[in-house]
DOKOL-932546 format. One record per residue (C-alpha): residue number from 1; z negated, y negated, x. Coordinates in steps of 0.001 Angstrom, whole numbers, plus 500000, padded with zeros to 6 digits. Last residue first. Layout:
R  NUM  Z  Y  X
...
END
This chain:
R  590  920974  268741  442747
R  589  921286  270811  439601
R  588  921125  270484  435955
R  587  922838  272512  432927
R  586  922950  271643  429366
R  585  923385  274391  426638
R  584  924124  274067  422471
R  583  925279  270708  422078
R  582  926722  270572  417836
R  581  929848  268902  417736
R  580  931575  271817  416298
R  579  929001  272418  413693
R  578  929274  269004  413010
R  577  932924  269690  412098
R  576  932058  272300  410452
R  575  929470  271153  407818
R  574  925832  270687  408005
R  573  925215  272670  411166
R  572  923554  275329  412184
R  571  922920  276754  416403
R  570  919159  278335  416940
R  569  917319  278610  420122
R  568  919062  275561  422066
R  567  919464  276012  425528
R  566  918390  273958  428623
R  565  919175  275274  432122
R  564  917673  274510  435094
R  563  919463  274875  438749
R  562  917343  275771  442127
R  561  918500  278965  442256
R  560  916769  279949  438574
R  559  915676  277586  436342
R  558  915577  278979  432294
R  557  914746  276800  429302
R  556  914986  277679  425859
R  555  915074  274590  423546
R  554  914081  275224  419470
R  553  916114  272704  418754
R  552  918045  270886  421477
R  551  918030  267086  420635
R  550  915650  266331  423412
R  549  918419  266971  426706
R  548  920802  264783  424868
R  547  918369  261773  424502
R  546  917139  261928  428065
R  545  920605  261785  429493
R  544  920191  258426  431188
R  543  916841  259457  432081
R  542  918014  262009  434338
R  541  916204  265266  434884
R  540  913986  265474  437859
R  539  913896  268684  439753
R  538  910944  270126  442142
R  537  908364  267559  440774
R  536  904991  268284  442233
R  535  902054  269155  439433
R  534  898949  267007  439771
R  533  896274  269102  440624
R  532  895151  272900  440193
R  531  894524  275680  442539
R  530  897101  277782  441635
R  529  898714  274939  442569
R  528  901231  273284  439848
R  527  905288  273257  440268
R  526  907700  271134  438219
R  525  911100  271397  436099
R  524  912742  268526  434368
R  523  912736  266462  431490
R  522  914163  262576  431609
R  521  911971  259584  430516
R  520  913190  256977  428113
R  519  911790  258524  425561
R  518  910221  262040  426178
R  517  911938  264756  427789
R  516  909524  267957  428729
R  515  908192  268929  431725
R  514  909145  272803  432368
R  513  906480  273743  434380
R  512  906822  276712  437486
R  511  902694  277577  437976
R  510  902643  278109  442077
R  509  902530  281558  444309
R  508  906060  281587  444649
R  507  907359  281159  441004
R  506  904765  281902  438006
R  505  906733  281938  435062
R  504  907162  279472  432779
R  503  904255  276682  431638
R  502  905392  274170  429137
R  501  904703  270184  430261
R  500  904308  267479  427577
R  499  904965  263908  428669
R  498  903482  260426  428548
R  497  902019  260551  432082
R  496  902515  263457  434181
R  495  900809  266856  432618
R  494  897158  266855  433035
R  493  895943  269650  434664
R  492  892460  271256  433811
R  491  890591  273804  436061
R  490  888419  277014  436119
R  489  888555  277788  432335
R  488  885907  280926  431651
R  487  887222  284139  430913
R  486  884986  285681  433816
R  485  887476  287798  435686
R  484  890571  286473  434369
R  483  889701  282918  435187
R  482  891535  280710  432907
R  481  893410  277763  434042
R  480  893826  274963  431455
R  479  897456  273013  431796
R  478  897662  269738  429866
R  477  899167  267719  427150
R  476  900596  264399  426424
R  475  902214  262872  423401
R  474  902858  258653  423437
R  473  901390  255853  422429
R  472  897922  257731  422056
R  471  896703  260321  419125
R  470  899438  263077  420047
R  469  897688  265637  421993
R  468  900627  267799  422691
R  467  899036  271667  421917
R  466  897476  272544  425320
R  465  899651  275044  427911
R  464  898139  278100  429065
R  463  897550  279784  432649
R  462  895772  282797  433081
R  461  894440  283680  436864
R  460  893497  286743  438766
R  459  896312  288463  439447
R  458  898964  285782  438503
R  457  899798  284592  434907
R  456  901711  282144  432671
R  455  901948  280844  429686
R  454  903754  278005  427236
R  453  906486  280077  427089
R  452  906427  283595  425357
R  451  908933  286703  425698
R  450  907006  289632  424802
R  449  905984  291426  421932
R  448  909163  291787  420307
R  447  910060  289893  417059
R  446  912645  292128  415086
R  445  911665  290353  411756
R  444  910659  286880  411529
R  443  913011  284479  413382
R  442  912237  281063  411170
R  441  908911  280583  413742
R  440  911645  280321  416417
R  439  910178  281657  419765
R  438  907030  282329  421443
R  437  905806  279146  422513
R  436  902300  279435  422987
R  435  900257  276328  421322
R  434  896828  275368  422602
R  433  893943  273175  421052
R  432  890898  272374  423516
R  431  888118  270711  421746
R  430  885333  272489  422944
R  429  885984  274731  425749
R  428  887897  277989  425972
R  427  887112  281634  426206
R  426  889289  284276  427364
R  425  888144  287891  427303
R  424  887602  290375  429678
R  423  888696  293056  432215
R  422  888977  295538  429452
R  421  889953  299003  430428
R  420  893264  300168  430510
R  419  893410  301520  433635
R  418  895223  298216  435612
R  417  892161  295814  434160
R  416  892660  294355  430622
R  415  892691  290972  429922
R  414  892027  289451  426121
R  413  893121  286764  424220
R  412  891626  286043  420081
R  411  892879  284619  417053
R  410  891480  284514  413779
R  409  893115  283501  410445
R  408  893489  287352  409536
R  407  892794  289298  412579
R  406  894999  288191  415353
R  405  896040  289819  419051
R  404  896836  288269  421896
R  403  897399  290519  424792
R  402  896973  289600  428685
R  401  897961  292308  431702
R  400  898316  291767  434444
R  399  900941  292410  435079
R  398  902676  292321  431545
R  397  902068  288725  430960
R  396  901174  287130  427678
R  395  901679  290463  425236
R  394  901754  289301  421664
R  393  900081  290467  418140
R  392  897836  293296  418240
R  391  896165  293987  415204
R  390  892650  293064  414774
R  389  890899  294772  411718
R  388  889049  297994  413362
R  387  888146  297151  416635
R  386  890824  297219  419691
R  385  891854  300170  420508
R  384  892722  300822  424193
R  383  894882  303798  425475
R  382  896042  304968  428919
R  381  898956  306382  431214
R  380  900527  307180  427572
R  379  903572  309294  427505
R  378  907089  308147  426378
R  377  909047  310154  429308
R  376  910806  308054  431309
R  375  909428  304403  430511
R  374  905646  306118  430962
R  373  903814  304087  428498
R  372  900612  301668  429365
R  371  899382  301820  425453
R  370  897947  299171  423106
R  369  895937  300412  419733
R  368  896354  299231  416570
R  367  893521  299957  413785
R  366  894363  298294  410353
R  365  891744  297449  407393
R  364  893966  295691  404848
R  363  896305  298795  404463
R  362  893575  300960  404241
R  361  894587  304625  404454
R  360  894172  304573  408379
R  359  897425  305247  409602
R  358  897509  303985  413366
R  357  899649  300748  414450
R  356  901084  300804  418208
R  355  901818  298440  420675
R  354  903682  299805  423457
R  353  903685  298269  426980
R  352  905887  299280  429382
R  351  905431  298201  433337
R  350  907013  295850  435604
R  349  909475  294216  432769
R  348  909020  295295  429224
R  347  906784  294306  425891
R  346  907456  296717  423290
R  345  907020  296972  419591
R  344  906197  299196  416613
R  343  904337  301923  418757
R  342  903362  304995  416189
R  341  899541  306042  415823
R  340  898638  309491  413817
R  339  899914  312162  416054
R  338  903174  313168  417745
R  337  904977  309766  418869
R  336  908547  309279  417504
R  335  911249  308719  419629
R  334  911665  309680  423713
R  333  914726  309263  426646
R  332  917480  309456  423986
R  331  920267  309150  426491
R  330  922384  305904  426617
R  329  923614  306021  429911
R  328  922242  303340  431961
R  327  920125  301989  429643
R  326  918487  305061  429162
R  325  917445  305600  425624
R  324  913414  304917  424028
R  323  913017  305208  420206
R  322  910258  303777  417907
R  321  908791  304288  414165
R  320  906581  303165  411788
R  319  907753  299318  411676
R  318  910393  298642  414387
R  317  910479  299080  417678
R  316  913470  300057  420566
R  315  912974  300671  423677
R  314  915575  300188  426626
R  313  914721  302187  430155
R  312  916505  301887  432995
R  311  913210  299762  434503
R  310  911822  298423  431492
R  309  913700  297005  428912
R  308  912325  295225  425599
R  307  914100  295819  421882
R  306  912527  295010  418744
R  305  914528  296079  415276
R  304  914705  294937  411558
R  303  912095  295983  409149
R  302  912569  298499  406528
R  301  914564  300561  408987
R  300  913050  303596  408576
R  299  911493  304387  404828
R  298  913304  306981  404046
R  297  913098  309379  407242
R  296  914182  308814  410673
R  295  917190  306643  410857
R  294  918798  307736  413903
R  293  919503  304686  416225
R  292  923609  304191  416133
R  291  925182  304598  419267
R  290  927473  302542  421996
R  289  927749  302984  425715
R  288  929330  300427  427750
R  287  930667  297150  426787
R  286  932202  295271  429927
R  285  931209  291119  429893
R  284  931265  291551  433918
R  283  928033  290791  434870
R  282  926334  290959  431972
R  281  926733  294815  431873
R  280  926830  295465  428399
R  279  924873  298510  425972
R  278  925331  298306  422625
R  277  923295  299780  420049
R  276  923081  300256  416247
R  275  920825  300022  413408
R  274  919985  296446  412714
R  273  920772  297393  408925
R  272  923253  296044  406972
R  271  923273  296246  402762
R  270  924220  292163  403165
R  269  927700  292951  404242
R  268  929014  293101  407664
R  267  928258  296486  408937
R  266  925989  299005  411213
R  265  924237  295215  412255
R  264  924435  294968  416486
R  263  921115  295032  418580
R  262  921274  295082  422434
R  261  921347  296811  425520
R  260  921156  295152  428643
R  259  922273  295551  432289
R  258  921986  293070  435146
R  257  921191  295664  437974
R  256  917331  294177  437313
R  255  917870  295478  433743
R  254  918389  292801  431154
R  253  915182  290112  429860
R  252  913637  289231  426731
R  251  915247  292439  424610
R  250  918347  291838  422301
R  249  918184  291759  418281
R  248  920361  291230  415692
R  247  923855  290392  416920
R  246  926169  290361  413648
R  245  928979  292126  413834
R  244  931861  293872  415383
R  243  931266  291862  418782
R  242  933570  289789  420563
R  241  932925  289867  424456
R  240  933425  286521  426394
R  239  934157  286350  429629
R  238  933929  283782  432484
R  237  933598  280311  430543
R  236  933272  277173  432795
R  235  929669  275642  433359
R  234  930447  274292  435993
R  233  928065  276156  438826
R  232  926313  278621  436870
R  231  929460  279807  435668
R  230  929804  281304  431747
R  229  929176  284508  429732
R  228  929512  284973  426567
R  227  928330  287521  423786
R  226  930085  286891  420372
R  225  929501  288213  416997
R  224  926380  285713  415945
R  223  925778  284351  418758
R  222  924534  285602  422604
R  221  923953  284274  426037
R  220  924801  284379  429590
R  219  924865  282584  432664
R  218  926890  283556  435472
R  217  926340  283269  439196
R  216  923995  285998  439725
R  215  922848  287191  436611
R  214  921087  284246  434474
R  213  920037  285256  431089
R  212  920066  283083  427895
R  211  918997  284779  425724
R  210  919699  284949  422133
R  209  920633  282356  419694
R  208  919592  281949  415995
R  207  922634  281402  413533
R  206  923878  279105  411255
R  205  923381  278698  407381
R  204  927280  279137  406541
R  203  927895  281329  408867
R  202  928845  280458  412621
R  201  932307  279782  413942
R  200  931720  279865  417514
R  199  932565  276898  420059
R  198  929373  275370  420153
R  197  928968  272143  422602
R  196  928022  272454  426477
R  195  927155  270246  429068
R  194  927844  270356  432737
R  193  926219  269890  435968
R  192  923681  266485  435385
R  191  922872  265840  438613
R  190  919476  265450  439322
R  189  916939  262120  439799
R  188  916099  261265  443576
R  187  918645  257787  443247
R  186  919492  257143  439285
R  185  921825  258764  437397
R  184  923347  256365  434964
R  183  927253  257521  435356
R  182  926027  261214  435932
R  181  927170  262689  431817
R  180  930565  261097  433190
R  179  931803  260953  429160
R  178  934952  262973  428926
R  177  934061  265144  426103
R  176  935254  268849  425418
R  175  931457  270207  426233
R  174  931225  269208  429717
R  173  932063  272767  431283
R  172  934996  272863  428757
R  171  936215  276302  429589
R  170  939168  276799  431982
R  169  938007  279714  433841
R  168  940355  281803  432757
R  167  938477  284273  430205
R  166  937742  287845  430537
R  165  938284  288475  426542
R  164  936115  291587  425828
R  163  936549  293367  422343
R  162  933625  295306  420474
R  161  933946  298495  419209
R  160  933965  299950  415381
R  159  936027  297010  413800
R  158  933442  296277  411624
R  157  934520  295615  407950
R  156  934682  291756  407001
R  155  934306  291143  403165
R  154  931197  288715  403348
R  153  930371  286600  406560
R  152  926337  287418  407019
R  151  923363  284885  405384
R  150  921665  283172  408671
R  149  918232  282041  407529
R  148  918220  278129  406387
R  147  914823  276367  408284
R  146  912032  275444  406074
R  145  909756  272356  406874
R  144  906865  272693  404587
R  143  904546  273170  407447
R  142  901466  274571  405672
R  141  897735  274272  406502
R  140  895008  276696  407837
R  139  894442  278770  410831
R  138  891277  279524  412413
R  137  891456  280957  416589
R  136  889323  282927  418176
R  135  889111  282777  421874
R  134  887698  286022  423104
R  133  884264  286810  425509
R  132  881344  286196  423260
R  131  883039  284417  419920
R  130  885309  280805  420828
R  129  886711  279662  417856
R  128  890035  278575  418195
R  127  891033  276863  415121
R  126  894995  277135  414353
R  125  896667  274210  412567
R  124  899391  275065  410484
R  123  902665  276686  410400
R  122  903074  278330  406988
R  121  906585  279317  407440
R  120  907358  282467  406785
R  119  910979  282510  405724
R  118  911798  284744  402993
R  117  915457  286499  403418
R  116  914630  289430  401105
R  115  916262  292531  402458
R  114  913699  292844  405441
R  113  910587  292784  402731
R  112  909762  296196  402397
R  111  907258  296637  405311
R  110  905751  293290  404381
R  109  905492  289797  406453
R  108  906732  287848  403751
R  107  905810  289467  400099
R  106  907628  292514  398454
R  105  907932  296071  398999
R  104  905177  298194  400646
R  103  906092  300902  403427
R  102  903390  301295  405121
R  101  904076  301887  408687
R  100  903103  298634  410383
R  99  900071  297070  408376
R  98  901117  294721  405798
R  97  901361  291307  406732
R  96  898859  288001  406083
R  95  899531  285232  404519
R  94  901999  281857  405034
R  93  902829  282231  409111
R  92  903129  279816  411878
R  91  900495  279092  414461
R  90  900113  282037  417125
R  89  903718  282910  416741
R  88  905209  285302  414727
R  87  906103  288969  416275
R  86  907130  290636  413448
R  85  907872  294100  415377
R  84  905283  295683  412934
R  83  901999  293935  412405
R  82  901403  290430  413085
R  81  898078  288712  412439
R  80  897009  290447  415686
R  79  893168  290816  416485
R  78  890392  290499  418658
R  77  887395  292869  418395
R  76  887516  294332  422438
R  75  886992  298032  422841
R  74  886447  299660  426368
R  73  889186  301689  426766
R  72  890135  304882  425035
R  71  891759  307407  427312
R  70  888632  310127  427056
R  69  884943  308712  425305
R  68  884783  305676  423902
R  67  883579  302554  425300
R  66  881897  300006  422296
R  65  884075  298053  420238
R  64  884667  294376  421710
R  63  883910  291657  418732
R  62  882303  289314  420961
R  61  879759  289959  423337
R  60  876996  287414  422668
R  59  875523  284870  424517
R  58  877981  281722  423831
R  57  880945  279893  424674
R  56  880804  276776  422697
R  55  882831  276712  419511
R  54  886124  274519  419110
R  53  887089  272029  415969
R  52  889695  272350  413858
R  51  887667  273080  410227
R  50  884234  272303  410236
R  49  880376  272327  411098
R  48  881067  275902  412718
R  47  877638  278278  412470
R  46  878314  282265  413675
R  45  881537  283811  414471
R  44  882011  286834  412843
R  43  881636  290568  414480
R  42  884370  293466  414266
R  41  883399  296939  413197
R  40  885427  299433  414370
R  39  883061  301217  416505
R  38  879150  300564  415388
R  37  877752  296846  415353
R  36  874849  296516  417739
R  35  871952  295257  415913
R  34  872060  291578  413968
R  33  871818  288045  414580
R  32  873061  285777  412094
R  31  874431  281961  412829
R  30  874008  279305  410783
R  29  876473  278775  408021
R  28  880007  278801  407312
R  27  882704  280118  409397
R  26  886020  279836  407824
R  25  886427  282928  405456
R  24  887764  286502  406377
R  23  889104  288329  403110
R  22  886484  290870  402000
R  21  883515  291107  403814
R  20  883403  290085  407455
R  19  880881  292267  409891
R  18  878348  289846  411327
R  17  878678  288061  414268
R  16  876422  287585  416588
R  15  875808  283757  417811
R  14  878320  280787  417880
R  13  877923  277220  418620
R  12  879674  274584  416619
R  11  883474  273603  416139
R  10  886469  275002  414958
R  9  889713  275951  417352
R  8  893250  274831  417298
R  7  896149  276141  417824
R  6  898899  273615  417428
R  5  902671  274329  415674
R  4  905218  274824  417869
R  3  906688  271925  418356
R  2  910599  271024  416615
R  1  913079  269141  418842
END
C-alpha cells in the first residue's frame, strides 16, 4: 500500500522573516529582524542548519497580514501550493501551479493543462518550519513512482441517461472465492464479513474510485461508468446504476437524506469535459435530476470539476469559476461571484467553505481568500485573506475550522474563530514530520478541499497523524494534539507497537484511529482520549487476513455501526484477468 509522502520540517530557531525575493529558497542564514511588514507581504523563516529538520517555536508573529478594515479577518501568511480545485496533498507535487483563473497552457498544475494527462508526482519530503504561529513546511525530492492515468474507452457515444439494475441479492459477498476468510480468527479478533474483487471492466490504465459512503444498510461506491451499491451486512450487491460515462468527480460526503450529485464526462472521447451532473439517491440506486454546468466563457472548464455538499446544497469548483444547484432539485442556487475573487473549491458538511483566488496581474504573486458562504444564496458571512503569496490549499475540519494553505515549498495550518477571524496558528516541535492523507497523489484535477485522513478536530483541539517513522524493525507513528487556542502540541500518542495509526473523525468525544496492518498483525479501528494515552481497541482485524487487508492501494477506510470497511482508492490491473482478481473492498464486524 503506497504512504503518503512525509512532511517534514527544517531545523534551527527562527526570528522575523523577511519578505522572499524571487522563487522562495530553503532558509539560509541567521535570522533578520526587521519593522512590521505591510499587508501582503509574507515573512521568511530565519536561520535552519539544513534540509528536514524542524524550527523551534519562536517570538515572532508569523506571516499573518495585519486586520483590515470591514469582512477581512485578521491576516495569517500561510499558503496553498494548490490553486484551482487541484487539491494535491501536502507532499506530492513537481513545481508550482498557476494561480486559479489564468488561463495558461502547458506545465502540471496549469490552467491549460487538463487535456494533457501529466501526473504530478514529485512527492518528497516536506520540512515544517515552524515561523511565529504556522507550521511551515520545505519540500524537496522526487518520488519517481508514476501511476498510469485512466485514458477513456474510444468510439462509445453516451447513451444520454444512466440505467439502474436493482440487483438480486446474489452478489459474491466473498469476492467469487470459497476460502472461509474466518478459518484463522483468533478469540477477541473480528469477523471477517465479506470480501470483494472488481467486477467492472475498467480502461486500459484503470480507474480511481470514489467514495465509499455508508447509507443505512448499504454501502456505496463509484467506477468508471458504474455506481453500486451493496449490503453492509454480506456484502451482496443491491443496485447498480450504469452510467453514460466516465465518473469524474463526486463530493466527500452525500446529503444527510443520502443524496449526492456527482460528476459525469459530456462524452466518451478524449475532447470530454467533466461538465455534467447527476443527482442519485444512494439509497435506492434511482438517478434523479440531470444537467450540464453552463460553460461560462472560453476558458471554463480548463480544469476538471470539485464538488462538496452542504445541507441541499451541491457546489461545484473549478478554476475561475463556480456554480451552486439544489441537490434536491437541481436549481441553479448561485454561479459566478460579482467582483474580482472567484471560489475554485468547496469544502461541505456543517457549514460551506469557498476558497477563492483574486486577479492580481501576477500570476506568481496570488491572493486567495477563504469565505463562510451562505449554501442558499452564495453570500459571504465573512472573508479572510491570507498574505499575498499563500494560496489556500486544504480545509482540515470544517467546524472548526482548520485550513492548510502552501506558498511555494512552504506549508503552514491555521484556525480561525466562528467570524472569520484567526484563532491561531499551529506550531510543532522539533523533529516532528506529519503526512495528511488526502487522497491519490495521481488524482490531480477536480481535487476538493476537503476530504483528508490523517486529521481530526473538536472545539478546541487539532489532531494529526506523524509521517511512519521508519528507522526501527518496524514503522510506527504517533498522534500530536494541537491546542487550537495557543497552537502549541498538548500531548503525544504513540500508536500500538509496530504499527501506524490514521486519525478519522472524531466519534463520541474520542479520536476514531484506523490502525494500520503490518506483518503479522491485523488493522483495525481504535479510540484515543481527548486527553491523550494509549488508544483502546474498539475492533481488531484478524491477523490471518493481514496480508489481504495491506494490499489495498491507496485504502479508504470508513466504520460506521460498529463495522469497518477497507476500500481501495484506485482499481488497474496488468491484464484482465488480474483485473478480475483484483480485491477492491473488505468488510469487518463482530
Amino acid at each position: 500500500m503506497t504512504q503518503p509522502p512525509s512532511q517534514q520540517p527544517p531545523q534551527g530557531g527562527f526570528g522575523a522573516p523577511q519578505e522572499p525575493q524571487g522563487t522562495p529558497q530553503p532558509p539560509q542564514g541567521p535570522p533578520q529582524t526587521s519593522p512590521q511588514p505591510g499587508y501582503g507581504h509574507p515573512q521568511a523563516p530565519g536561520q535552519a542548519p539544513g534540509y528536514g529538520y524542524p524550527q523551534q517555536p519562536g517570538q515572532q508573529p508569523g506571516p499573518y497580514a495585519q486586520q483590515q478594515p470591514g469582512p477581512y479577518a485578521q491576516q495569517p501568511g500561510p499558503y496553498a501550493q494548490q490553486p484551482g480545485p487541484y487539491g494535491q496533498q501536502p507532499g506530492p507535487y513537481a513545481q508550482p501551479q498557476q494561480y486559479p483563473g489564468a488561463p495558461t497552457p502547458g506545465g502540471p498544475g496549469g490552467g491549460g493543462a487538463r487535456r494533457k494527462p501529466a501526473i504530478i508526482i514529485g512527492a518528497a519530503a516536506v520540512a515544517l518550519l515552524v515561523i511565529g504561529g504556522g507550521i511551515f513546511f520545505a519540500m524537496s525530492g522526487d518520488d519517481k513512482k508514476k501511476d498510469p492515468v485512466a485514458q477513456e474507452s474510444k468510439g462509445a457515444e453516451p447513451s444520454g441517461s444512466p440505467s439502474v439494475n436493482e440487483g438480486n441479492g446474489n452478489g459474491d459477498g466473498n469476492g467469487g472465492g470459497n476460502e472461509d476468510l474466518n478459518a484463522g480468527r483468533k478469540k477477541g479478533e473480528a469477523k471477517v464479513l465479506w470480501l470483494q474483487k472488481n467486477d467492472i471492466d475498467l480502461p486500459r490504465n484503470g480507474s480511481d474510485v470514489r467514495g465509499p459512503w455508508v447509507v443505512g444498510d448499504t454501502i456505496v461506491k463509484g467506477m468508471y461508468r458504474t455506481v453500486s451499491g451493496y449490503s453492509v451486512g454480506d456484502g451482496k450487491q443491491k443496485w447498480t446504476l450504469k452510467l453514460p460515462a466516465d465518473l469524474c468527480a463526486a463530493p466527500a460526503q452525500p446529503a444527510t437524506n443520502g443524496k449526492i450529485v456527482i460528476g459525469v464526462k459530456n462524452g466518451t472521447t478524449d475532447k470530454a469535459d467533466c461538465a455534467d451532473l447527476q443527482m442519485i439517491d444512494l439509497n435506492t440506486g434511482k438517478a434523479g435530476w440531470k444537467k450540464s454546468i453552463k460553460k461560462n466563457g472560453t476558458w471554463d472548464f480548463l480544469s476538471d470539476i470539485s464538488l462538496a455538499i452542504s445541507g441541499d446544497t451541491v457546489t461545484v469548483g473549478r478554476t475561475g469559476n463556480s456554480n451552486a444547484y439544489r441537490v434536491s432539485d437541481g436549481k441553479e442556487l448561485f454561479g459566478k461571484q460579482s467582483g474580482n475573487c472567484q471560489p475554485f473549491a468547496f469544502a461541505g458538511g456543517p457549514k460551506l467553505i469557498a476558497a477563492s483566488n483574486c486577479r492580481t496581474g501576477d500570476v506568481d504573486n496570488p491572493q486567495h481568500q477563504i469565505q463562510e458562504l451562505d449554501p442558499a444564496t452564495g453570500k459571504a458571512k465573512w472573508t479572510y485573506q491570507p498574505k499575498r503569496g499563500w494560496e489556500i490549499d486544504k480545509v482540515y475540519s470544517v467546524t472548526p475550522l482548520v485550513v492548510s494553505l502552501k506558498k511555494e515549498k512552504e506549508w503552514s495550518i491555521l484556525a480561525l474563530k466562528e467570524n472569520g477571524q484567526l484563532r491561531t496558528g499551529i506550531t510543532s516541535d522539533k523533529g516532528d514530520k506529519f503526512a495528511p492523507d488526502c487522497g491519490s497523489a495521481f488524482a490531480i484535477f477536480g481535487k476538493s478541499l476537503d476530504g483528508c485522513t490523517g486529521v481530526a478536530a473538536d472545539a478546541n483541539t487539532f489532531y494529526m497523524a506523524t509521517a511512519p517513522d521508519s528507522s526501527g524493525l518496524a514503522r510506527t507513528n504517533k498522534v500530536v494534539a494541537f491546542d487550537l487556542n495557543t497552537g502549541k502540541s498538548k500531548w503525544k500518542a504513540a500508536a500500538p507497537s509496530e504499527r501506524v495509526v490514521k486519525p478519522l473523525r472524531m466519534e463520541g468525544g474520542n479520536v476514531l484511529l484506523y490502525v494500520e496492518a503490518g506483518f503479522n498483525k491485523g488493522g483495525g479501528i481504535a479510540t484515543l482520549a481527548p486527553t491523550g494515552g494509549t488508544p483502546k481497541m474498539l475492533l481488531q482485524h484478524p491477523v490471518s487476513t493481514s496480508e489481504i487487508e495491506s494490499t489495498f492501494y491507496n485504502s479508504k477506510v470508513v466504520y460506521a455501526d460498529g463495522r469497518s470497511f477497507i476500500a481501495s482508492g484506485r482499481v488497474s490491473a496488468r491484464n484482465d484477468k488480474e483485473e478480475l482478481e483484483t480485491k477492491t473492498m473488505m468488510a469487518f464486524g463482530n
